[in-house]
C-alpha positions as CSV (number, residue, x, y, z in Angstrom):
1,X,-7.2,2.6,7.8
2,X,-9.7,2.2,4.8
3,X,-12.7,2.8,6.9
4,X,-11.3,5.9,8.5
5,X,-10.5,7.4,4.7
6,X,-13.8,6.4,3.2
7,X,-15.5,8.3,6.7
8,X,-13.7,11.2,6.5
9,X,-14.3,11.6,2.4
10,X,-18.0,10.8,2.9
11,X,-17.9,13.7,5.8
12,X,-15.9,15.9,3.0
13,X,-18.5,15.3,0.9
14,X,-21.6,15.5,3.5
15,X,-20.3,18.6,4.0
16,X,-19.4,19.7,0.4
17,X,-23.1,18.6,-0.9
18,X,-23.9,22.6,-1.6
19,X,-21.1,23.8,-3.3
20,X,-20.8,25.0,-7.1
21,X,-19.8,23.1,-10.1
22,X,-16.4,24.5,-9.6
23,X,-16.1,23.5,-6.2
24,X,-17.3,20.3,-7.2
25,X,-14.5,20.0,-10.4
26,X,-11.7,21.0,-8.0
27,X,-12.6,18.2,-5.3
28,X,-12.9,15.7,-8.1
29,X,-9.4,16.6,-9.0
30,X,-8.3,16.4,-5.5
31,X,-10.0,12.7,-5.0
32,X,-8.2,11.9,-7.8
33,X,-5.0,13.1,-6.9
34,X,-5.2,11.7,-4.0
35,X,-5.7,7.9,-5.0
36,X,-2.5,8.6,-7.2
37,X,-0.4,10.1,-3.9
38,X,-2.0,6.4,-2.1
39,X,-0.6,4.0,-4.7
40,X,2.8,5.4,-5.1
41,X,2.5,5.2,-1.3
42,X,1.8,2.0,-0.7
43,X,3.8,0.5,-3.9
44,X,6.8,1.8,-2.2
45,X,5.7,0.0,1.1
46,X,5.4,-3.0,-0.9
47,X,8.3,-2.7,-2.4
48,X,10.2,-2.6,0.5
49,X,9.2,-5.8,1.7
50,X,10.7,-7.1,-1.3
51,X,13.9,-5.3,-1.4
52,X,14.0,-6.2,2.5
53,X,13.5,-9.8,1.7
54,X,16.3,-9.9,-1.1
55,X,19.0,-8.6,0.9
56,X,18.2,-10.9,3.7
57,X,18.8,-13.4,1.1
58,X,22.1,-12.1,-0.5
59,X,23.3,-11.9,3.4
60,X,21.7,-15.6,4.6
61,X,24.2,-16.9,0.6
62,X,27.2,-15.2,2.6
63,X,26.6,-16.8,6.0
64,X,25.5,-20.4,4.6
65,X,29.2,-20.5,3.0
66,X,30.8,-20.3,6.5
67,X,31.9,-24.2,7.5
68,X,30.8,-23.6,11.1
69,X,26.9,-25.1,12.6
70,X,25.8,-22.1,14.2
71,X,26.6,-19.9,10.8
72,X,24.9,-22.4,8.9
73,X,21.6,-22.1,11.8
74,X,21.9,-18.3,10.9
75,X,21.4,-18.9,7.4
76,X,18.4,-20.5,7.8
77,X,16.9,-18.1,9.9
78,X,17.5,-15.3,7.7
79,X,15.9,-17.5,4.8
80,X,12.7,-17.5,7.1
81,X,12.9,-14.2,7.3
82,X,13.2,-13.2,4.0
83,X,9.8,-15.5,3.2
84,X,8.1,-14.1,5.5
85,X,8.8,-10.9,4.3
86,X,8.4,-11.5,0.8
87,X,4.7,-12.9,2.0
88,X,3.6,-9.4,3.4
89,X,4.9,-8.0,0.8
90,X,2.5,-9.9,-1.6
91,X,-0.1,-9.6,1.7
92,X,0.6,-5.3,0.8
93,X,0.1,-6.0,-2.7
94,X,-3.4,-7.3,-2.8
95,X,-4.6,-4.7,0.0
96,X,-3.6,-1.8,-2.6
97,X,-5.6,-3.4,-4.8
98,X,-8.4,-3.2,-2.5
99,X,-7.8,0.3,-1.5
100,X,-6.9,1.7,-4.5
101,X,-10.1,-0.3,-6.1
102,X,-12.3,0.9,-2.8
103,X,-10.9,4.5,-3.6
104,X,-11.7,4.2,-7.0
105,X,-14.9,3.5,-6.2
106,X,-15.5,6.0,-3.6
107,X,-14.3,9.1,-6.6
108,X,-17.1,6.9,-9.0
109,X,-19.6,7.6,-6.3
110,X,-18.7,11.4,-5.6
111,X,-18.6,12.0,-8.9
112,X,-22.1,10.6,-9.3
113,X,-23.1,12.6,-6.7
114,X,-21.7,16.1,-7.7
115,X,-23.2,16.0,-10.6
């Protein structure tokens, strides 16, 4: 998914190489905007995992108060769930970084380039 955004940029900007200042201020914006619209994005993904991995838990607290074996088996597995969600949620966290810092990166370049 990073790859494919970096191409197609560096093809927006291949193919953007001639244009005016203006043109050049207004895709700056853009990149920017962009990067902004990408974290909110995947901060909500993340977040999800989270709020996902909570609720799991709040349910897995109502099950593991039942007397009987095979509530008590439930629990557990709803336990494991909500670990395993709450480790791609920290798995999400640190590839926004990357993307966001890759993005970041990418705009520093463009930048560079334009002017």
């Amino acid at each position: 998914m990073m790859k494919a955004l970096i191409l197609s940029l560096s093809l927006l900007v291949t193919s953007l190489g001639a244009s005016a200042s203006t043109d050049c201020a207004d895709l700056k914006k853009e990149l920017a905007s962009m990067q902004e619209a990408q974290e909110k994005i995947m901060n909500s993904l993340v977040s999800n995992h989270e709020t996902f991995a909570s609720t799991m838990e709040e349910y897995s607290q109502v099950v593991s108060t039942s007397k009987s074996a095979s509530s008590k088996s439930i629990s557990q597995s709803m336990d494991q769930s909500a670990k395993a969600f709450r480790a791609r949620g920290v798995q999400g966290k640190r590839m926004t970084g990357r993307l966001n810092q890759a993005t970041g990166d990418l705009i520093a370049r463009v930048s560079a380039c334009l002017k």
